[in-house]
C-alpha positions as CSV (number, residue, x, y, z in Angstrom):
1,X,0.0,0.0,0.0
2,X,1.0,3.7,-0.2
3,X,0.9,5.5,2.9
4,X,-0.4,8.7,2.8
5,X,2.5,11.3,3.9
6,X,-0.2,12.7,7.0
7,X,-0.1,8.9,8.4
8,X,4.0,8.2,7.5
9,X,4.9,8.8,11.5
10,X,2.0,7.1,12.9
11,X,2.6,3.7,10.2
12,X,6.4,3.3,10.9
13,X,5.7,3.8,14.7
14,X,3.0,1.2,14.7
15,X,2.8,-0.9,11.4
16,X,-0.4,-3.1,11.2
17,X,-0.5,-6.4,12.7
18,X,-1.0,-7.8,8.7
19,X,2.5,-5.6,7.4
20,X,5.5,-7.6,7.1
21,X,7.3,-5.3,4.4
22,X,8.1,-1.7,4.7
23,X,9.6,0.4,2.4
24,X,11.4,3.8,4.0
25,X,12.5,5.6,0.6
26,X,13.1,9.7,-0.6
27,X,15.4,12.2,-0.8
28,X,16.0,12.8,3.2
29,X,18.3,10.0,4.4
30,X,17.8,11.2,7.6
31,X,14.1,10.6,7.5
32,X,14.4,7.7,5.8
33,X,16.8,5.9,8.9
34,X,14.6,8.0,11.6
35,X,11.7,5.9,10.2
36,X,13.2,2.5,9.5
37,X,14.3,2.8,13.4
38,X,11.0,3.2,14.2
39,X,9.6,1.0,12.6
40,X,12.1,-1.8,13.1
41,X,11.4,-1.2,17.0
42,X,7.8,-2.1,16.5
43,X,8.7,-5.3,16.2
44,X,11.9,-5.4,18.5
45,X,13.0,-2.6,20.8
46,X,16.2,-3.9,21.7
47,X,17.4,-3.4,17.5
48,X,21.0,-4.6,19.4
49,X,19.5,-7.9,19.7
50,X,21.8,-10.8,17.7
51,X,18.8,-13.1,18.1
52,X,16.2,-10.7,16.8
53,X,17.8,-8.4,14.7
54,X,19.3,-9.1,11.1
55,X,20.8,-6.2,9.2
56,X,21.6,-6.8,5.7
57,X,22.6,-4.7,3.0
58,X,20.5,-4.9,-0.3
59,X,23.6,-6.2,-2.7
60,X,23.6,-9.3,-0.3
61,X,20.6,-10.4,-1.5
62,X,19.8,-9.5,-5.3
63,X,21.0,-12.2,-6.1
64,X,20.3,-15.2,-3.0
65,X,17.1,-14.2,-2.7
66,X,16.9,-17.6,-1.2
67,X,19.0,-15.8,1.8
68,X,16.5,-13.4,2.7
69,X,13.5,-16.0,2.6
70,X,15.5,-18.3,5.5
71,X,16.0,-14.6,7.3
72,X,12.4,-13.9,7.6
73,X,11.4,-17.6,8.2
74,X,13.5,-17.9,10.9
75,X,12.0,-18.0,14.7
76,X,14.1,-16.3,17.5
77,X,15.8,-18.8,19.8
78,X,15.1,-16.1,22.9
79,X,11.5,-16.0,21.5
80,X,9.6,-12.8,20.8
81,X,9.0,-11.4,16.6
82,X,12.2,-11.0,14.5
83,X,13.1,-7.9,12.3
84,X,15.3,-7.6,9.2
85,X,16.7,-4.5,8.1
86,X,17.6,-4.2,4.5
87,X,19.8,-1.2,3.4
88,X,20.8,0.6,-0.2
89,X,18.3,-1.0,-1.8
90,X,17.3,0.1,-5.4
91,X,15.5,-1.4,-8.6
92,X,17.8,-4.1,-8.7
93,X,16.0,-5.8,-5.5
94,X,12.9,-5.3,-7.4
95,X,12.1,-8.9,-8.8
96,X,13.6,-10.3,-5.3
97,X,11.0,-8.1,-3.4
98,X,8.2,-9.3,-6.4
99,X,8.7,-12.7,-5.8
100,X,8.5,-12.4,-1.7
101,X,5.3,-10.7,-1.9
102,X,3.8,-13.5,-4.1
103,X,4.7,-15.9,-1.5
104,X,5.5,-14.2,2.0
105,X,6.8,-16.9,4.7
106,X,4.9,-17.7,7.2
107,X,5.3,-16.0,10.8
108,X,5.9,-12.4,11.6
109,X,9.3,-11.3,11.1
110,X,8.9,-7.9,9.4
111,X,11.1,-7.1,6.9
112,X,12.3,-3.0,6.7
113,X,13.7,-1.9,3.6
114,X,15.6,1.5,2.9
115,X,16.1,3.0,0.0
116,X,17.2,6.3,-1.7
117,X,15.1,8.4,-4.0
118,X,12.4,6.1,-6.5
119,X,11.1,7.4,-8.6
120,X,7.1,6.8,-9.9
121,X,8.6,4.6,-12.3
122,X,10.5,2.2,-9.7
123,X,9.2,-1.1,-10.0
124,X,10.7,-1.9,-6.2
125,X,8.3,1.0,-4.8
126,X,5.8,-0.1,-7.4
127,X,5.3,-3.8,-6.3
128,X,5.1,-2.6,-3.0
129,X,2.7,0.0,-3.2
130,X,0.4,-2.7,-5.5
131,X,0.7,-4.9,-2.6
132,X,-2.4,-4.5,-0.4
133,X,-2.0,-4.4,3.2
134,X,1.0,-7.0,3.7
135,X,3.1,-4.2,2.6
136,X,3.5,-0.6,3.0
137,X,5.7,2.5,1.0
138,X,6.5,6.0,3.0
139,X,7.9,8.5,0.7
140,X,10.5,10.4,3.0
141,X,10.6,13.8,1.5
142,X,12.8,16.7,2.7
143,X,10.6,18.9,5.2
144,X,9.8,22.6,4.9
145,X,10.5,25.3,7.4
146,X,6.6,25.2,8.8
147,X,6.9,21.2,8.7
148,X,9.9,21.0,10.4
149,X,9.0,23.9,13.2
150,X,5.6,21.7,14.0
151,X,8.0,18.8,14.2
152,X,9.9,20.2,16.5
153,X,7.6,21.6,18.7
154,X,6.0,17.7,19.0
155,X,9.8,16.0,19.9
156,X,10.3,19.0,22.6
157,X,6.4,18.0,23.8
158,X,8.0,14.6,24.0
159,X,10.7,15.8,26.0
160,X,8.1,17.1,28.5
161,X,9.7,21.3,27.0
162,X,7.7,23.8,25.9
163,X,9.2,25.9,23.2
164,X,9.0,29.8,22.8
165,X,7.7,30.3,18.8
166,X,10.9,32.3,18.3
167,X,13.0,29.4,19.4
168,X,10.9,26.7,17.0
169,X,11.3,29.2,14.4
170,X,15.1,29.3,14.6
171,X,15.6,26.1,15.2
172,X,13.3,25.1,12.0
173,X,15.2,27.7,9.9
174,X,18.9,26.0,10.6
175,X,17.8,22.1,11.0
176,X,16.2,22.3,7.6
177,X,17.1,19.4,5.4
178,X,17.6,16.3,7.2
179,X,15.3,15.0,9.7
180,X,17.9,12.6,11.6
181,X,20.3,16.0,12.3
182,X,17.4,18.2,13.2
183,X,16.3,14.7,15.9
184,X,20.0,14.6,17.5
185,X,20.1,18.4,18.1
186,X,16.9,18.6,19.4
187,X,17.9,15.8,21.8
188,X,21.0,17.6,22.4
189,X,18.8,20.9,23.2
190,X,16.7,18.9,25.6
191,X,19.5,17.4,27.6
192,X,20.7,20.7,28.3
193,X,17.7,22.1,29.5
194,X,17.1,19.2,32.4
195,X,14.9,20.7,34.6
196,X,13.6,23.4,32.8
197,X,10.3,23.6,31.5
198,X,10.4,26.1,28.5
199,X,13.4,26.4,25.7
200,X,13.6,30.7,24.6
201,X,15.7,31.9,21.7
202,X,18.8,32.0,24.1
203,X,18.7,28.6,25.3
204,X,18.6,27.3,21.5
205,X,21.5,29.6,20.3
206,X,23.4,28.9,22.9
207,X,23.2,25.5,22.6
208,X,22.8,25.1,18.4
209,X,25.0,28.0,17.3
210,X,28.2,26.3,17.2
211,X,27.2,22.9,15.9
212,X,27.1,21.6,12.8
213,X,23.7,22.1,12.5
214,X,24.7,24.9,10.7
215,X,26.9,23.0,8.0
216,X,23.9,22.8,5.5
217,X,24.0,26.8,5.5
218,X,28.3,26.6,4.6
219,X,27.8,26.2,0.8
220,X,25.1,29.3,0.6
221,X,27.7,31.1,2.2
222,X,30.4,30.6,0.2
223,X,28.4,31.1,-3.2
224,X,27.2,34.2,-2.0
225,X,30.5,35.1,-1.4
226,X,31.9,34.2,-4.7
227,X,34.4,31.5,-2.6
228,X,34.7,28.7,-4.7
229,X,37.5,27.0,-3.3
230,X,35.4,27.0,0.4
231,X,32.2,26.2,-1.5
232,X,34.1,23.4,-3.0
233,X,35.4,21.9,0.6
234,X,31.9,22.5,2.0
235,X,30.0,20.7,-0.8
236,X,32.3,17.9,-0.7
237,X,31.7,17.4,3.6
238,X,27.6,17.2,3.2
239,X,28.1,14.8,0.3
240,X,30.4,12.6,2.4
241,X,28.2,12.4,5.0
242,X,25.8,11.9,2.9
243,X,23.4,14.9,2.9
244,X,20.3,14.8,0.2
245,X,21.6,17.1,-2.4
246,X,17.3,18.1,-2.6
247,X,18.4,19.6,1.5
248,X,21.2,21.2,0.6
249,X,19.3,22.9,-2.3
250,X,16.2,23.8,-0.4
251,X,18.8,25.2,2.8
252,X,20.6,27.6,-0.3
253,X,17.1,28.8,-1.0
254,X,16.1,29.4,2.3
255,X,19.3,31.5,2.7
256,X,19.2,33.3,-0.4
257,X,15.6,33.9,0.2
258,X,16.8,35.9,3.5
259,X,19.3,37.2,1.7
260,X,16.6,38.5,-0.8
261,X,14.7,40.1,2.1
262,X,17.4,41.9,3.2
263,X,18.7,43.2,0.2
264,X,14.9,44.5,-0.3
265,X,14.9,46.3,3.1
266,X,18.5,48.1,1.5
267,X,16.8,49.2,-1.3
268,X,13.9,50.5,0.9
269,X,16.5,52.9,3.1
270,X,17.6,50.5,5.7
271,X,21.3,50.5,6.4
272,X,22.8,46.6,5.8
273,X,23.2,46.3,9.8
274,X,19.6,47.4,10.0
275,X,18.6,45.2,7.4
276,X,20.3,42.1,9.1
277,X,18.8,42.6,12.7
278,X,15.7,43.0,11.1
279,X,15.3,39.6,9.8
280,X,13.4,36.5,11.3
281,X,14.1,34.2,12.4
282,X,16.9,36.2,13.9
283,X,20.5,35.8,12.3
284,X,23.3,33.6,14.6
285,X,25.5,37.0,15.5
286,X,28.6,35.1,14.3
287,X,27.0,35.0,10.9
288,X,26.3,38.9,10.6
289,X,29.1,40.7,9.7
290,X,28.8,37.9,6.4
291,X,25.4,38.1,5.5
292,X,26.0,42.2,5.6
293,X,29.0,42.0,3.5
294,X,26.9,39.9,1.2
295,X,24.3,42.5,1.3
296,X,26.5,44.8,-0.5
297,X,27.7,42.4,-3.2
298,X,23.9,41.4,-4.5
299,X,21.4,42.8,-6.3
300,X,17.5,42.2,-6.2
301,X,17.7,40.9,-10.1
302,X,21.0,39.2,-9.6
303,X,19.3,37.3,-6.7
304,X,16.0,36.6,-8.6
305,X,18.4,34.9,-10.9
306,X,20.1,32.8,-8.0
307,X,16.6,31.6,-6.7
308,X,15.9,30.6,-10.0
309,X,18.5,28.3,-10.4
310,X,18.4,27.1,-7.6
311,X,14.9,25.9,-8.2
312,X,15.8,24.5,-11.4
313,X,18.1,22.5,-9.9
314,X,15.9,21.2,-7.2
315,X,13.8,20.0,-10.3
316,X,16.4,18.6,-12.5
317,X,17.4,15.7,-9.4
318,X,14.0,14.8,-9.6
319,X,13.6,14.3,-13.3
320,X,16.5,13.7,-14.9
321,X,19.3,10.8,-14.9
322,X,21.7,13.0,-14.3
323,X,23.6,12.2,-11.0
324,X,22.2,14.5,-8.2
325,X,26.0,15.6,-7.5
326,X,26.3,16.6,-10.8
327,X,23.5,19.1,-10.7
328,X,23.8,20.6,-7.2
329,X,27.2,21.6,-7.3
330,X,27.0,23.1,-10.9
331,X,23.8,25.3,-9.3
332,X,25.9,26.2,-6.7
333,X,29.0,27.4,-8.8
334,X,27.4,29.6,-10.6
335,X,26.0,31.3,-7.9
336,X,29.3,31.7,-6.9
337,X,30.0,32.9,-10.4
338,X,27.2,35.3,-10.3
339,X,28.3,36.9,-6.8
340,X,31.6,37.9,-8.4
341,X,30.1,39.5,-11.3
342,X,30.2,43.3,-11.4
343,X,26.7,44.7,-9.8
C-alpha cells in the first residue's frame, strides 16, 4: 500500500499487525533511517538484539534471494518477533521483493527496507505499493521550514519542553534538510535544559549556534560570497556524509531567500546592519558581519536569478538521470559565479 504522507509517522511507529514489508524511501536519508528505526522497533525494541535483529545490505541479497527468505522464516531462539533490516536498496532488489510478496513466509518477522530516492517509475516501490495491506511504501521527503518547526515543537512535547515560537522558528530555519540532524540536536537541546520547563531563543543559540547544525548553510555562504574554493570543501563534507543534495538545495534557497529580504529592506533605506537585525528568524551573530558584506555584493535581479537556479536545480534531481551531485554543485558554482560578477 502507499501510505499517505499525513499517516507516514504514525505507520512506521505502529505498522499493522497484517505488514510484514516496509519500504522507507526519498530524498532525506535522515528521515528515511529515523523511520526504518521506528519501525524496526515495533517489532523489537532492543534493535541490538543478535537473536532478533538481522541487518543486511541490499547487494547481499539481489541475487540469493533464497538468503533473505530463511531470514524472515527464521524463529528467535530467545523467543519474541524478528526484524530484518535491508539497506541501499534500489531497482535491482525489485524482482527479489516481487517474488517475496507472491509468496511471503509464514510468521511475523517484518522485513524493513531502505532505499534512496524512487522514482514513480521504480518497479521496487511499485510492487510494494500494488501490494495491499502486507506491505507498505512512505515517501521520506525533505521537510519545509513550517513542517519542520511543527516537528519540532511535538519532539520538545516529548521531552516534556515547551518551546517559545521564536526558538521553534530558529531552530526550524537552521535544522532544515535532514530529519535525523534536526532529531540529534533537538535531543541535544533537551538534555541541556534538564529541569527546565520552557526552551527561549537563548537557550537554542546557545546551545545550536556552534554545531554543525549549521553546515547545510556553509555552501550558501560561500556562493554568495563568490568563494569557490570554500564552497568546494563545504559541498564535498555534506556529500560525504551523505546529505540529500534536494536539503542542501532547499537550505541555499532558504538563505538566499533571507538574503533576498534583506537586500529589499536596503533598497527600501535601511542600512545593511539594519537590514540584518531585522530579519526572522533572527540571524546567529557570528553570521552577521557575512550576511551584511553579502548584502552589499547582490542585487534584487541578480538574486531573482540565483533563486531561479536554484529551483531549477531542485527540479532537475528529480527528473532527470543526471547524478544529483552533478546538478547541485554546478547550481551552486554559478551562484558563486554570479556573486563575483560586477553589480
Amino acid at each position: 500500500m502507499k501510505v499517505q504522507p499525513k499517516n507516514a509517522d504514525a505507520f512506521a511507529k505502529r505498522p499493522p499487525q497484517t505488514t510484514r514489508l516496509v519500504l522507507l524511501y526519498g530524498p532525506d536519508a535522515g528521515l528515511v533511517r529515523e523511520r526504518a528505526k521506528s519501525a524496526a522497533q515495533s517489532a523489537c525494541s532492543d534493535l541490538s538484539d543478535p537473536f532478533r535483529v538481522t541487518e543486511m545490505k541490499a547487494d547481499q541479497v539481489a541475487g540469493d534471494a533464497a538468503r533473505l527468505g530463511d531470514e524472515l522464516s527464521a524463529i528467535a531462539l530467545t523467543g519474541g518477533r524478528r526484524v530484518v533490516r535491508l539497506r541501499d536498496a534500489d531497482d535491482k532488489l525489485a524482482l527479489v521483493v516481487i517474488n517475496l510478496l507472491k509468496n511471503f513466509p509464514p510468521g511475523d518477522t517484518l522485513l524493513v527496507i531502505e532505499a534512496g530516492e524512487l522514482d514513480a517509475r521504480s518497479k521496487l516501490r511499485k510492487a510494494v505499493e500494488d501490494a495491499g495491506d502486507i506491505a507498505g511504501a512512505i515517501a521520506c521527503y525533505v521537510e519545509g521550514e513550517e513542517e519542520l518547526a511543527s516537528t519540532i515543537g511535538r519532539m520538545m512535547a516529548d521531552h516534556g519542553l515547551q518551546i517559545d515560537p521564536d526558538a521553534r522558528d530558529w531552530l526550524a530555519g537552521n535544522l532544515v534538510g535532514d530529519r535525523s540532524m534536526a532529531r540529534g540536536e533537538i535531543d541535544k537541546l533537551a538534555l541541556y535544559m534538564l529541569g527546565e520547563k520552557r526552551v527561549t531563543l537563548e537557550d537554542a543559540r546557545a546551545v545550536i549556534g556552534d554545531s554543525a547544525a549549521l553546515d547545510m548553510d556553509e555552501p550558501a555562504q560561500a556562493a554568495a560570497s563568490g568563494d569557490m574554493v570554500e564552497l568546494d570543501r563545504s559541498l564535498r563534507r555534506l556529500y560525504a556524509d551523505g546529505t540529500a543534495t534536494v536539503g542542501i538545495l532547499r537550505a541555499a534557497q532558504r538563505y538566499f531567500q533571507r538574503l533576498h529580504m534583506a537586500v529589499a529592506h536596503v533598497a527600501k533605506g535601511q542600512s545593511p546592519q539594519a537590514a540584518v537585525k531585522a530579519l526572522r528568524p533572527p540571524v546567529f551573530f557570528k553570521l552577521e558581519p557575512i550576511l551584511t558584506a553579502q548584502i552589499r555584493n547582490w542585487t534584487l535581479p541578480k538574486l531573482h536569478q540565483a533563486l531561479d537556479r536554484l529551483q531549477e536545480a531542485e527540479a532537475e534531481c528529480k527528473r532527470t538521470h543526471m547524478p544529483d551531485e552533478t546538478v547541485c554543485s554546478r547550481a551552486f558554482f554559478q551562484l558563486a559565479q554570479l556573486a563575483r560578477r560586477p553589480n
